[in-house]
C-alpha positions, 0 to 999 in steps of 0.5 A: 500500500505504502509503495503504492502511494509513492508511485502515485505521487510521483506520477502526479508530481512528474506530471506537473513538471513541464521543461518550459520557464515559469515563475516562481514569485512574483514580489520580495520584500525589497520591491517588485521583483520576478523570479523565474524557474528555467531550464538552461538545455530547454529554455532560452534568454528570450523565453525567460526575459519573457516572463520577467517582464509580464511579471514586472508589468503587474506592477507597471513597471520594466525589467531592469536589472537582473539580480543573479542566477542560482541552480535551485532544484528543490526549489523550481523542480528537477526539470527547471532546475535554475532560478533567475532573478529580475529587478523590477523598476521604471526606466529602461534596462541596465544589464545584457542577459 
């Protein structure tokens, strides 16, 4: 019975996963902010700057820095196992992806 709960699960969670970008969450403390799960080998710079600025343009704002980037599968899933983080703000971009 305990085995087969496990094989259920994992199903289930395997099912979730997807190899494409998604969020993780949309704000910080700090300030707006967007942070994104990806994939290096499924994902490209595009597709995550993507979701960076529909996230910060919740918030009437532009994408404007990028903070860093940080393998986190526990995190984001072990198919999106990266995490980058944008800094939200007016104005135009100051950094190169």
């Amino acid at each position: 019975m305990r085995m087969s709960i496990v094989a259920v699960s994992m199903v289930l969670g395997l099912g979730a996963c997807s190899t494409g970008p998604h969020p993780l969450v949309p704000d910080t403390p700090e300030g707006p902010a967007s942070y994104v799960c990806y994939s290096s080998t499924f994902s490209n710079p595009a597709e995550v700057r993507g979701i960076a600025d529909r996230q910060c343009g919740r918030s009437g704002m532009g994408v404007s820095a990028l903070i860093g980037q940080e393998w986190t599968p526990l995190r984001c899933g072990l198919i999106t196992p990266t995490v980058a983080a944008f800094r939200c703000g007016r104005g135009g971009s100051s950094y190169y992806y």
